[in-house]
N, C-alpha and C positions, 0 to 999 in steps of 0.2 A: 373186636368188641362184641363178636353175635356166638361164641362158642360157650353154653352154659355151664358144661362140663367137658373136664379130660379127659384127655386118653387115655389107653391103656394097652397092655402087651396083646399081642398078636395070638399068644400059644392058648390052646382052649381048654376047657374042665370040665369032666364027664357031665352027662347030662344028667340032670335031677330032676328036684318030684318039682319045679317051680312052675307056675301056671301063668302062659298066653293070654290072654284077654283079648276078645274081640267084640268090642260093645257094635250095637245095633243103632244107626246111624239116624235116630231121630232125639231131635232136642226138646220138647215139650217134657215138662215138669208136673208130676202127681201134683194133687190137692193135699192139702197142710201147711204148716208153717214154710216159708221160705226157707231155701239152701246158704246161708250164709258163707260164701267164700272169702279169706284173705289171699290174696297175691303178692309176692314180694321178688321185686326188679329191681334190676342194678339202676338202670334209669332207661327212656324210653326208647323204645326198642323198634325200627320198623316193619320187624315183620309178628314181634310179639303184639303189637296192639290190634290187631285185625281179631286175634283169638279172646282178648281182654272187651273188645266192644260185640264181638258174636256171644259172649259168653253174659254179657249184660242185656240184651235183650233176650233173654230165654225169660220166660213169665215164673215166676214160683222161685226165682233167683237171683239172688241181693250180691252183689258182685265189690270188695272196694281193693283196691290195688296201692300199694305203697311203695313208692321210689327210693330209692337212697341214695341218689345223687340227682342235681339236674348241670348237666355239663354245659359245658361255653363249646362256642362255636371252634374253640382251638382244640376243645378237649373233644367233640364230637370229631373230629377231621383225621384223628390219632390213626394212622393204619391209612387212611386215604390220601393223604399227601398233602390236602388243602383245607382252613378252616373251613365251617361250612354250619348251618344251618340248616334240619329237613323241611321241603316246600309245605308238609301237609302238616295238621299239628296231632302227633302220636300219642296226647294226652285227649282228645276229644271223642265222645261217644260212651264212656263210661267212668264212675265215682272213683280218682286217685289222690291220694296223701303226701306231698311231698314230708317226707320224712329228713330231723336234723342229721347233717352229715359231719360227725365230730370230726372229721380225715381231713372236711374243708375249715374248719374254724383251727385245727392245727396247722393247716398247710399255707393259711390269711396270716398267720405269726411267725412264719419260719421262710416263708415263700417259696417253700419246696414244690414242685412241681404234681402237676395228677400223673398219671403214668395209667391209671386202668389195672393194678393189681390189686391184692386180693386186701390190702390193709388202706387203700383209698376209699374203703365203703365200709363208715363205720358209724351202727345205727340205732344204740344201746336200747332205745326208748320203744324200740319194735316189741319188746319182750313184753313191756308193761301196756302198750298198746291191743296185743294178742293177750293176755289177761283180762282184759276192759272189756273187749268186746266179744268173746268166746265163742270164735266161729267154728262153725258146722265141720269145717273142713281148713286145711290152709296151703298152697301150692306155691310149690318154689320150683322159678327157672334152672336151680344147678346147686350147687355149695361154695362154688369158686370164692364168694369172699365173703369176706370177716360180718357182714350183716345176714348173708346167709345164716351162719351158723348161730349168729345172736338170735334169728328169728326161730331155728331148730330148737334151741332151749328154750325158747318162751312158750312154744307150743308144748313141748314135753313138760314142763312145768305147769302149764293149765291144762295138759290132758285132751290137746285139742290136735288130732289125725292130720297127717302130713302128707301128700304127693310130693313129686318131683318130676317135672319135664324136660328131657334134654337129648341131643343129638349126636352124644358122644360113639365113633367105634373103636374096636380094637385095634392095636398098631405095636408097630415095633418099639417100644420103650430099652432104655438101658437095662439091665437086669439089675440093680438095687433100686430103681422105681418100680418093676414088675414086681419084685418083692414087697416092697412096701403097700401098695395098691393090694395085693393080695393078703395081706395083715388086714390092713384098715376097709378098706371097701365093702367087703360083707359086711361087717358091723353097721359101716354107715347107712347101707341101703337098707338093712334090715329096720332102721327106724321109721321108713316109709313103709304107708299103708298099701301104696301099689307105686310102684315107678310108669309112668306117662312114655312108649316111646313113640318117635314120630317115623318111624320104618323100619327094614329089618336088619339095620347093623348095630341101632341104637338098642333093639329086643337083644339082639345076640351080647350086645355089652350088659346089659344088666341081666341076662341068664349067667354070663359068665362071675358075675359079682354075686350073684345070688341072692337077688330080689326078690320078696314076697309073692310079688303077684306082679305081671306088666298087662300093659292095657294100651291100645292102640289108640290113640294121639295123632294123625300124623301131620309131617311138614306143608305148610301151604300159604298161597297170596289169594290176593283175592282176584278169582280168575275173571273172572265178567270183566272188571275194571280195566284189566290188563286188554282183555280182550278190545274192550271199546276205546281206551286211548288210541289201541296200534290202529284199529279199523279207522281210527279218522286221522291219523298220521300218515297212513296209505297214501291218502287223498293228495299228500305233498312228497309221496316217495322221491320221484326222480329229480324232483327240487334238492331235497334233503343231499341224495347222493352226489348230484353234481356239484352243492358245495362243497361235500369229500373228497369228490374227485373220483367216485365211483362209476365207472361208466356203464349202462341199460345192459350191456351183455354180460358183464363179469358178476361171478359169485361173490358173494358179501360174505365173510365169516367174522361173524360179533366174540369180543371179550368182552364180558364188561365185571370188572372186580377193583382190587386193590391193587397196584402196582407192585406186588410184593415178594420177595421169592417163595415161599411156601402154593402161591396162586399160580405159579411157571409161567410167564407170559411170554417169554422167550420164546418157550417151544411152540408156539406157533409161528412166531417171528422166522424160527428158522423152516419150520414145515410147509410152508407156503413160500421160500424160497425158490426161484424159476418154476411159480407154477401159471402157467398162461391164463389167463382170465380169472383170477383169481383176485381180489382185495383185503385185505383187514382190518375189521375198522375195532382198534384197542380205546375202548371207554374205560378211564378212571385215570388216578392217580395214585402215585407212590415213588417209594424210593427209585424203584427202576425205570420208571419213566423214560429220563432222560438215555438212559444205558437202550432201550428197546428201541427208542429213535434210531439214535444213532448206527444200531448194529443193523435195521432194517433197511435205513440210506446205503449204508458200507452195503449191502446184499441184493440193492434193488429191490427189495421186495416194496410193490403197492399196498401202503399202508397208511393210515388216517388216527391220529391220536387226538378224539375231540375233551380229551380230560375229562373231569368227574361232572356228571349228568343227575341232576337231582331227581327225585320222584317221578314227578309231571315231563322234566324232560328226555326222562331216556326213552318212551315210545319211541322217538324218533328213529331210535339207534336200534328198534327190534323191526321196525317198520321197513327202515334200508335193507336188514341183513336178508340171509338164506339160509344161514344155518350158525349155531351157538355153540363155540367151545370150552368146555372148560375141563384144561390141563392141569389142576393141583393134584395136592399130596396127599397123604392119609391125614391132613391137619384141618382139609376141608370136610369137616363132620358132615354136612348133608351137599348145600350150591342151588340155594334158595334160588339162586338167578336162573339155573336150568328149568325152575318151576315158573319166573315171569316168561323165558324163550317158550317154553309149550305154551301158554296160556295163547302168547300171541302168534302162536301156529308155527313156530319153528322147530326143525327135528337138531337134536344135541348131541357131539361128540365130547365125551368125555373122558377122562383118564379110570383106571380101573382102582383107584385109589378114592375115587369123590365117595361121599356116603351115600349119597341117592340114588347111584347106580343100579342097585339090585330091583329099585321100586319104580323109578322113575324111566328107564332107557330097554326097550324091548328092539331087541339085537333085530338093525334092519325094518321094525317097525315105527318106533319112534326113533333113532339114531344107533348111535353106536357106540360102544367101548372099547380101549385100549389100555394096553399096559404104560403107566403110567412113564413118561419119560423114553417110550420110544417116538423118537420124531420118525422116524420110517413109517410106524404102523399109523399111524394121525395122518401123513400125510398120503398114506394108501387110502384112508376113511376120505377124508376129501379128494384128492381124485376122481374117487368113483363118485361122490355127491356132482363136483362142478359136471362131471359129463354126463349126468340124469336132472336133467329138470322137472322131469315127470315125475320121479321117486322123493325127489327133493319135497316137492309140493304134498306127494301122498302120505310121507312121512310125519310133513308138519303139521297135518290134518287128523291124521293118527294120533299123534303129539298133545294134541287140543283135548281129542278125545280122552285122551286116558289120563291126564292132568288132572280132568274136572271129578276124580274123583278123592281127591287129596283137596279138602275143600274146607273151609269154616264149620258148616254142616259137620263135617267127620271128624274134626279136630277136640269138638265142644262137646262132640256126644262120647268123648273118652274121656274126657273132664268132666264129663254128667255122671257115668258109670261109677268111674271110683270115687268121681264126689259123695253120689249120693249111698255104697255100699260103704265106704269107710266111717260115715257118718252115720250110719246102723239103719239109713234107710229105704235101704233096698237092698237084697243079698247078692254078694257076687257071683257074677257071670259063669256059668261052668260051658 
């Protein structure tokens, strides 16, 4: 449920006149009328709200956000494996609309299920709402469903300048999806005034569609916070571990996602397979849950499944570890969680498929990369971590640093840029 937009084919397209964007990372607003922004989300989102409440304290900027669904604890849990509720509430800190969701008052009559596809969010009344109110600007997380697109015609109907933010990269698609994507995509994107990306695989997918203009946006938590849960989670490290069963000398190597195949959670399962001092502690739920127990018993491998850890409580789970892996596929568009592991000082191996790789993982400074799906190469990368504790530490330190730049700050002042130049008031960036 956090993928705004799709994929798309791997093969690339000569290069054109489309222009990069690199706004200057301060948020302070000229004097004149306020920037009137609409927002439009599928519903609340945990790492979108950080950007939605940094973007409403900017002064000279009227901020309102409208939802199109608000899901039940079963329908939030979809992809995690257990209903659930978030600890924090992702509606607080700035002006939101829950918006009628016709998909639910059809699906109260028929009892048909939500599922999270692209005809469960349907939100006509958006259109007449963006007419009412004719804001300066209006930003959409993706197209993916059917209230997207209702809100794309409302604003083209009142004349009112569109972004788009999202995290999608390129990948190996079937070849009549590659075809079809290359029909329609240009067109789509070209009704945005600038496409938002939040790094550089997300630039290289809208260069390759052929967007107006992109504008640097990028992916981020909010790092203090992270930073200050884990620092007082420390204070109960070796507590923490020995309920896991983690003992003072062995390396910790954190999962923490979906149980799911697209997230490989296996390949760690088997990659730390006879490795001495080594532990695993897999946070979350999913389908495979049960299958990654099992084959880690079958294998001996020391390993710890404390299931799915809300908000407030996964510091704990970044406070035990030593180092953060995450083995997905090209379906993981960025791995927001690499961004909480840095924040709280840990260096990341990843797969050479994740999207944040290129921005986030400096080869040996902050962690490392692999080809996605070799367990040899992962288990080379950890080797050489469990036998340096000193690299391990200098890494995570490194980690911290260069996180803090991927920040609220930098996210809002690419939302300010092409806010304020699509809105005719300010020229864009060259």
């Amino acid at each position: 449920m956090t993928s705004p937009v799709d994929g798309a084919a791997v093969s690339r397209a000569p290069m054109s006149s489309r222009v990069r964007e690199t706004p200057s990372f301060e948020t302070g607003g000229p004097s004149g009328p306020p920037l009137r922004i609409g927002v439009l989300a599928s519903h609340p989102i945990q790492y979108h709200a950080p950007l939605h409440r940094a973007l409403s304290r900017v002064p000279g900027v009227q901020l309102t956000v409208y939802f199109a669904h608000r899901p039940t604890a079963v329908e939030q849990g979809i992809g995690y494996g257990v209903p659930f509720a978030w600890d924090e509430d992702l509606t607080d800190g700035y002006r939101h609309v829950w918006l009628r969701n016709e998909a639910d008052v059809r699906r109260s009559s028929t009892g048909a299920p939500f599922r999270d596809r692209r005809g469960d969010y349907d939100t006509p009344e958006i259109a007449a709402i963006i007419a009412q109110e004719r804001f300066d600007v209006f930003l959409l997380h993706g197209w993916r469903t059917r209230s997207d697109w209702q809100a794309m015609s409302g604003c083209e109907a009142a004349g009112v300048p569109m972004l788009v933010r999202g995290d999608s990269q390129l990948r190996d698609d079937p070849l009549a999806k590659r075809l079809i994507k290359r029909l329609i995509y240009p067109r789509l994107l070209r009704r945005f005034e600038a496409c938002l990306s939040v790094g550089q695989r997300s630039a290289d997918y809208f260069e390759y569609y052929g967007a107006r203009r992109i504008v640097t946006s990028p992916h981020f938590v909010d790092n203090a916070l992270f930073a200050a849960r884990v620092d007082a989670a420390r204070v109960r490290r070796d507590a923490a571990r020995a309920r896991w069963g983690i003992s003072r000398e062995s390396m910790a190597v954190l999962f923490a996602g979906k149980l799911i195949a697209r997230k490989r959670p296996m390949d760690i399962v088997q990659a730390v397979r006879r490795m001495v001092g080594v532990h695993a502690i897999i946070v979350g739920d999913g389908e495979l849950r049960a299958q990654c127990k099992r084959v880690a018993a079958k294998l001996g491998v020391r390993a710890t499944f404390p299931g799915f850890l809300n908000q407030t409580a996964i510091a704990d789970a970044y406070a035990s570890a030593d180092v953060l892996v995450l083995p997905s596929g090209r379906r993981e568009t960025w791995g927001l969680v690499v961004n909480e592991a840095m924040a709280s000082g840990l260096p990341a191996v990843v797969s050479d498929a994740v999207g944040c790789g290129p921005d986030l993982i400096r080869e040996g400074v902050t962690g490392y990369t692999y080809p996605e799906g070799d367990i040899g190469e992962l288990r080379r990368r950890l080797l050489h971590l469990a036998s340096d504790p000193a690299a391990r530490a200098r890494m995570g330190a490194a980690a911290a640093v260069h996180v803090a730049a991927y920040s609220a700050d930098a996210a809002t002042a690419g939302v300010l840029t092409a806010g304020r130049a699509a809105a005719g008031r300010a020229p864009w960036p060259r």
